[in-house]
C-alpha angles and dihedrals in degrees: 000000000000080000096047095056087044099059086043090061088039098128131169096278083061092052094042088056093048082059106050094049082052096053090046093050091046085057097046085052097057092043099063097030113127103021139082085280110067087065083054090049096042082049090051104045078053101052084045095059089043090060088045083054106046086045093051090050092050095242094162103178101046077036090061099042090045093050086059101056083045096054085060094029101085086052078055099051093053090050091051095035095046102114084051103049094053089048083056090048111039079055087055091041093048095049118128112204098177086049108038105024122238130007087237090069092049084064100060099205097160103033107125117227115262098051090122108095096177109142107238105181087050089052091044090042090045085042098049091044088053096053097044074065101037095236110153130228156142134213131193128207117204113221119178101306094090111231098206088121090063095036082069095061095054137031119311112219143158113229138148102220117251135171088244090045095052094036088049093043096056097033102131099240086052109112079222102057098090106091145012124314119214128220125195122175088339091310120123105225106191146326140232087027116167111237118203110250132233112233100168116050113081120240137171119281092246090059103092132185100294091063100045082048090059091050095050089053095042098054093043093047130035075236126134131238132208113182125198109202109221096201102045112013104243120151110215127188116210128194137160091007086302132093116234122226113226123165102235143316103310093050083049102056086051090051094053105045085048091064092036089060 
């Protein structure tokens, strides 16, 4: 009956807030898609829903344990969710409002999937010429955390991403070739942009800057990261802080387009 009067007093400002948890969870959800994390959130939507039930039921005494492991449940999840929540916040820090219009655009809430037009093929083919040469580089894709913050340490430019454009980029004798280039929508962004370094996370000898720069990219933004080794040729894709294993060119290029769409 208590249901009953409450969906009879049910008004607009209900169904606003319904959306706009809605909204929240939908970009939770595309934040940690993809990483360890969305198993964490799905168990814990779960375990949330338990406790509503046991509570509902009248169960006191599992109410009660499970009450106590919610009241420090929310320190854990920021623990666990950390690398999350500072993605969420350096794309909320680094917006421009005089630059990119409303914080509501920089969400993202209703873009469709599929709004990233970024070639991969021509990014993978442009990588794999340049290490049969050993010529070292890093590229950057920009998802949906805007790098803006990152284009204004570097070279802005305005140009649609080709093999000949990225090989000559990155050609060693090229006054562009230091750094990191971006790429948003096919577009390259900038060049020579500073990338922030991981200095925590172990990786093997033969890694060098360029790919703890990809990881530290790839941690603090949902953006992807394509190294070059200039000592041995090897051509390594980061996301998420890890680097991905793919057979050869071909596995690459899916992968990619996968986490591009």
């Amino acid at each position: 009956m208590d249901i009953f009067n409450d969906l009879l007093n049910f008004n607009v400002l209900d169904i606003i807030d319904i959306i706009l948890v809605a909204l929240l969870l939908y970009y939770v959800y595309k934040l940690i898609k993809g990483t360890v994390a969305i198993n964490i959130f799905f168990g814990s939507v779960i375990f949330y829903l338990f406790y509503l039930l046991v509570d509902v039921l009248q169960m006191r005494m599992l109410s009660t344990l499970l009450g106590g492991f919610m009241s420090v449940g929310i320190i854990a999840l920021i623990v666990v969710f950390q690398p999350e929540i500072r993605k969420f916040l350096l794309m909320i820090g680094s917006t421009n409002f005089r630059k990119n219009g409303s914080l509501i655009k920089r969400f993202n809430f209703l873009k469709t999937q599929g709004t990233n037009i970024s070639d991969a093929e021509t990014i993978v083919k442009a990588s794999a010429k340049m290490g049969d040469s050993k010529t070292g580089a890093l590229i950057v894709i920009e998802r949906n955390n805007n790098l803006d913050f990152l284009v204004e340490t570097g070279d802005e430019m305005n140009i649609t991403v080709t093999q000949p454009i990225l090989e000559s980029i990155f050609f060693k004798n090229s006054p562009l070739h230091d750094g990191a280039i971006i790429i948003s929508n096919n577009i390259i962004k900038a060049t020579r942009v500073i990338l922030p370094v991981n200095n925590e996370k172990n990786i093997p000898s033969h890694f060098g800057l360029r790919h703890r720069a990809a990881i530290g990219i790839s941690e603090k933004t949902d953006a992807l990261a394509i190294v070059v080794s200039e000592e041995t040729g090897l051509v390594s894709y980061v996301s998420n802080g890890e680097f991905v294993i793919f057979k050869d060119n071909l596995e690459l290029i899916k992968k990619l387009k996968i986490d591009l769409s």
